[in-house]
N, C-alpha and C positions, 0 to 999 in steps of 0.2 A: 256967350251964355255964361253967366254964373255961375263957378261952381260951390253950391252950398255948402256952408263950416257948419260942420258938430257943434252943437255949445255943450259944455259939459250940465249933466241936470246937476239939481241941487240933492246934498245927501237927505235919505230921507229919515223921519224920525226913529224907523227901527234902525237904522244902519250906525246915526252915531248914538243911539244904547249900547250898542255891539262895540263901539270901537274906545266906548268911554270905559263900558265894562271890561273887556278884556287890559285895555290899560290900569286899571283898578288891580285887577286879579295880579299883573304882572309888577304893582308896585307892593302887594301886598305880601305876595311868592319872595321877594327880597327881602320884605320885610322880619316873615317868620323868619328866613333863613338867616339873617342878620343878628335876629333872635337868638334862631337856634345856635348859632357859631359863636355868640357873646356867651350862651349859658357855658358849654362845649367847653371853651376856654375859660371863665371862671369856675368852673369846676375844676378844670386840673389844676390850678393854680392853688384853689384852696384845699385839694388834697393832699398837692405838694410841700402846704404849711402846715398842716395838719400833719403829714410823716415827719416831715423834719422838727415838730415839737414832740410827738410821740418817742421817737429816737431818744431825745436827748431825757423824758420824762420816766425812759426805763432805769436809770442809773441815780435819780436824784430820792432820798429819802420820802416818806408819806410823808405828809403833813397839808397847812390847811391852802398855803401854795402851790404845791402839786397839784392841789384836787381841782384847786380854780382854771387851773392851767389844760387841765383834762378835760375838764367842763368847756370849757373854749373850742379846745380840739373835737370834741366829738361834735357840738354843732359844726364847727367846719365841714365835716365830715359828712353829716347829713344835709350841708347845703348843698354838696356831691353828686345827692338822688336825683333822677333825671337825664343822666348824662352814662357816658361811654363808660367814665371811672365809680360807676355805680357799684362794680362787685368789689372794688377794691377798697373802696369807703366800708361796704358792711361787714368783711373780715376786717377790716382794722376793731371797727366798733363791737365787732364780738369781742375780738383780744383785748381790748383796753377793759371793757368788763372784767371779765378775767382776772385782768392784770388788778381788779379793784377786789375781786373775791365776789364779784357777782355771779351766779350761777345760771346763766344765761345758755341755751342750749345754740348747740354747735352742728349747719346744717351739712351736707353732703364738702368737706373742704377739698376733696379731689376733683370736683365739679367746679367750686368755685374759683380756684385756685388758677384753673387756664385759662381764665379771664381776666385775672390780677397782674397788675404791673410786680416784677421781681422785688422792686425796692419794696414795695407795698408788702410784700410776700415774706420778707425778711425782720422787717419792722414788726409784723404781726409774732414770727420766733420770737422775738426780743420780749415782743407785752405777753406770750403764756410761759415765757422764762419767769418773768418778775412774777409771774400769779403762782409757780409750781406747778404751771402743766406740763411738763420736761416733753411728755408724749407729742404732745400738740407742738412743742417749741422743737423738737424735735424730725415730726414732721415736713415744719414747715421751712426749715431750714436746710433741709435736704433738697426741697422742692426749690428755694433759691439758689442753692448752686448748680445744681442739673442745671439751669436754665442757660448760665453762662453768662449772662449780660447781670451790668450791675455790681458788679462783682468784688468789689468792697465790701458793701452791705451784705453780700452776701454771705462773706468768708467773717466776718464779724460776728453774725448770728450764727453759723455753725462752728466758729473758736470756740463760742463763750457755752454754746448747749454741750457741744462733746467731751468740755472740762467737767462741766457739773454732771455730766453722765458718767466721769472715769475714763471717758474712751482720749486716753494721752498718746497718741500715736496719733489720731485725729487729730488733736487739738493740735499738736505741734508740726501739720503739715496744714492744715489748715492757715493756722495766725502766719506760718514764713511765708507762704505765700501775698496772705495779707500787710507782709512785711514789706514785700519788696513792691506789690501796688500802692501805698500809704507810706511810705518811708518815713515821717513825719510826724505820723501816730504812736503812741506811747502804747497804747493797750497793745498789737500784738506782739510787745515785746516783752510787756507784762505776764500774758500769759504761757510764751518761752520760758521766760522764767520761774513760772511756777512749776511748770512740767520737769525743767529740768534740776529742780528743788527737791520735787517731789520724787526725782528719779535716783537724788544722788548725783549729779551731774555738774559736779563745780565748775569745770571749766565749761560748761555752755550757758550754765547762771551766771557767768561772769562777764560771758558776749553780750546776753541779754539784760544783763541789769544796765550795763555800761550805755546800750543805745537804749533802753528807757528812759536814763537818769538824761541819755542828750536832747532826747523829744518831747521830757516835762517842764511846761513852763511857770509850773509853781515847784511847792517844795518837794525834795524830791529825798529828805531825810530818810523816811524809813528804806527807800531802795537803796539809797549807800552804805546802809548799816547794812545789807546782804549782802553787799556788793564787797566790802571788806571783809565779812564772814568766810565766805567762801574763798578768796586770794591769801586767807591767810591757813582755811584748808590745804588750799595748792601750794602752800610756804613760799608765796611770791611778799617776802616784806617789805620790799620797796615800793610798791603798787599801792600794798595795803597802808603803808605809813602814810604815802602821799593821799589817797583816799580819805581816809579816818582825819585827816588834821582838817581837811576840808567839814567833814561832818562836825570837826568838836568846834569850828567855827561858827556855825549856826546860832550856837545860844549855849546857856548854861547850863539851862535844861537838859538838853541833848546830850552834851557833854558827862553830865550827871547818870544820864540813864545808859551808856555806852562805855560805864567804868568794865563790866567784864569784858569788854569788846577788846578797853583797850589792854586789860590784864594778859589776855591774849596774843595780842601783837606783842604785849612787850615779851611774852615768855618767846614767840617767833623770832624777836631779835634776839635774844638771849640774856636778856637782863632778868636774871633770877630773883632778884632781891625786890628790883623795883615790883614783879609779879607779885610776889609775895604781900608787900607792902600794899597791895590793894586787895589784895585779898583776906587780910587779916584787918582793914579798916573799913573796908564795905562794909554795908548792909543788906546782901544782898535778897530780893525774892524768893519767894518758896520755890516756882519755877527755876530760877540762877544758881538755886544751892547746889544740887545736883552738878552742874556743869562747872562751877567754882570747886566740889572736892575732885573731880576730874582733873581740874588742873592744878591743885596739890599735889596729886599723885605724879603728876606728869613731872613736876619740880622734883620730887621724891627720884625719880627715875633718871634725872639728869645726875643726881647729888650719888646716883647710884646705893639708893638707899631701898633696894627691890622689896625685901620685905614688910617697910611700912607701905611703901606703894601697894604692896596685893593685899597688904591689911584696908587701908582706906576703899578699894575697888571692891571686896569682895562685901564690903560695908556697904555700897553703892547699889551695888548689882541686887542684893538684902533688900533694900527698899525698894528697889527699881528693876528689875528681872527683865526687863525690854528695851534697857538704855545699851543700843546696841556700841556705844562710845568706849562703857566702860566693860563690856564684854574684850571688843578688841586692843583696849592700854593694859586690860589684866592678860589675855595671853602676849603682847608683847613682856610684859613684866616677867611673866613665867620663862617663858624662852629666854632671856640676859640673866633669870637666876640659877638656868640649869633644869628649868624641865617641861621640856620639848611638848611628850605627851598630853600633857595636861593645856597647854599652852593651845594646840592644834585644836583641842575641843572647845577651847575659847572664842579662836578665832573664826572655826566652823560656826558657830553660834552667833558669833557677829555677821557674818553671810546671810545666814537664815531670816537673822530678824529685821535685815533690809528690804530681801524681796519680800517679808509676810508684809513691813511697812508699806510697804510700796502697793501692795492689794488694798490691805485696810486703808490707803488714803483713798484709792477709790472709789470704793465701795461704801464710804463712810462719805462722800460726796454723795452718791446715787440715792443710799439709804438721809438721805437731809432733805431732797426734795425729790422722794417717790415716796409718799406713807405708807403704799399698800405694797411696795415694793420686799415680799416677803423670802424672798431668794439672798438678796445682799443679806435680811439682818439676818439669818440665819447662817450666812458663810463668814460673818462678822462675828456674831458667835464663839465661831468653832475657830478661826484666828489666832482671836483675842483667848479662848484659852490654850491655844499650841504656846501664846507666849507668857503662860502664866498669871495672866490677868484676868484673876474671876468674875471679879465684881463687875467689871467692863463686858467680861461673856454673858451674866447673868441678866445686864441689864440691854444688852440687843437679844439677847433670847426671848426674854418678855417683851421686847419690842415689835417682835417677830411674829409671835401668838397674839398682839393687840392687832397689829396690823392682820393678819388670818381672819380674825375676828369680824374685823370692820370691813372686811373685804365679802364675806358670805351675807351679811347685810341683806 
């Protein structure tokens, strides 16, 4: 007996509908996703072009280059929408507003902010720096380094906000840090060295100007004209000679405008005469006079000739009541002439008028980009007249009540 085969039936019309559709659906399901994973991916790509010209667009002057440049960037920016780095696209594009002087409002940024990539978060500090929003560049600059990652950009934008805010303790833990991640980078050694300018600090302007002048690959003039300045504060004139000849190599220019620099060194090596001789043949600036009868007097004092020296200083001090320099050459003069007292009150008052400088340099940052900031101009004020200088007190006082003003608005 036979035993009878199955034949298989034929599919039927609904079965391959069924089997052509579901292969449709699953070519189509790759399809979006293939999509979706190309936008995904061109988006962060073009956000990451977009940070990294935003970056470099906070540092370069306005003009009609910049602006083309931005215009570029913020459509990158917006080609972004759609995708994962969506939040971090429109705080860019609010900041670069900003950064333009557009008055573009500003939504919940503690919200948006947990959803932003750090670099993105840091770049944004950078574009409400350039615009003067210190608060906002400030915010968000804290919010990049809390983060932890990133951490270049990050200690970048909180260098550069916590100098223009005065806060130099910051700043200077800030940029060493960023010193030793970047080795290579000029800026935080740059702004080492203004902190420690600003603090009076020759020998750590002098660490710091040194690895600036080693990490700038263009000219690096005006940092070795400080660079000397201060080595020949610390009366190191071997350093400073070796320095300064490098500088008056540059050009003739340079040379030209670094004649006190070198009246200076020479008076440091002790060539009286040659000091002299440039000082009696200069022409120096309204700014340089000042610092040129300074070191008259200082030749005067070598020559032991004390009482034209507290003649010339006390001439000095007459024009200049806050030139803490010739405060402390006039009581050293006092003291080598025999009086002590007087001398002591001299050089107390060179003290003083360091740490007031040392406030008023910050505060006069703060008061530069905060208008409404009516606290500084008012302690600015009172400062500038502890050290005699009315017309400077007068005009942050009314600075003070403009800002009050504009602030009740």
């Amino acid at each position: 007996m036979t035993t009878p085969v199955d034949t298989p039936k034929p599919w039927s019309r609904h079965s391959r509908l069924l089997l052509v559709g579901g292969l449709a659906i699953i070519v189509l399901t790759g399809s979006v996703y293939s999509y979706l994973s190309f936008k995904e991916n061109r988006g962060r790509a073009n956000l990451s072009l977009a940070r990294n010209v935003l970056e470099k667009l906070v540092f370069q002057p306005d003009g009609r280059e910049s602006t083309a440049t931005a215009d570029r960037a913020e459509q990158q920016l917006k080609s972004v929408f759609g995708t994962s780095s969506e939040r971090s696209a429109q705080l860019l594009i609010v900041a670069l507003a900003r950064s333009r002087g557009v008055r573009v409002s500003v939504r919940d940024l503690d919200q948006d902010t947990q959803r932003c990539n750090t670099a993105d978060i840091a770049v944004a500090s950078l574009l409400f720096f350039k615009g003067g929003e210190l608060s906002l560049a400030d915010k968000m600059a804290a919010a990049a380094v809390n983060r932890g990652d990133e951490r270049s950009r990050a200690l970048k934008a909180a260098t550069i906000v916590s100098y223009e805010l005065g806060r130099d303790e910051d700043t200077a833990r800030y940029a060493a840090e960023w010193s030793k991640i970047e080795p290579r980078d000029a800026m935080p050694w740059q702004y080492l060295a203004y902190v420690a300018e600003d603090r009076g600090f020759s020998n750590e302007a002098v660490i710091a100007f040194r690895n600036q002048i080693d990490c700038t690959s263009g000219s690096a003039d005006e940092s070795r004209r400080r660079l000397v300045f201060h080595l020949i504060k610390l009366g190191n004139a071997a350093e400073a000679r070796k320095e300064f000849d490098k500088l008056q190599s540059t050009s003739q220019s340079v040379a030209q405008e670094s004649r006190l620099l070198e009246a200076r060194l020479l008076f440091l090596e002790g060539k009286l005469s040659e000091t002299q001789q440039i000082l009696d043949q200069t022409k120096f600036t309204e700014q340089e006079r000042t610092d040129a009868t300074l070191l008259r007097a200082q030749i005067l004092m070598e020559r032991s000739q004390f009482d034209n020296a507290t003649t010339e200083l006390r001439d000095c001090i007459a024009r200049d009541p806050a030139n803490q320099d010739a405060h402390y050459l006039l009581g050293q003069a006092l003291a080598r002439s025999g009086k002590p007292a007087e001398a002591k009150k001299q050089l107390e008052t060179h003290r003083q008028l360091l740490d007031l400088k040392v406030r008023i340099n910050s505060l006069e940052r703060q008061a530069g980009r905060q208008s409404d900031n009516v606290d500084a101009r008012l302690t600015l004020a009172e400062l500038y007249r502890q050290l005699g200088l009315m017309e400077q007190s007068k005009l942050w006082s009314d600075s003070a009540r403009n800002a009050k003003s504009s602030r009740s608005r």
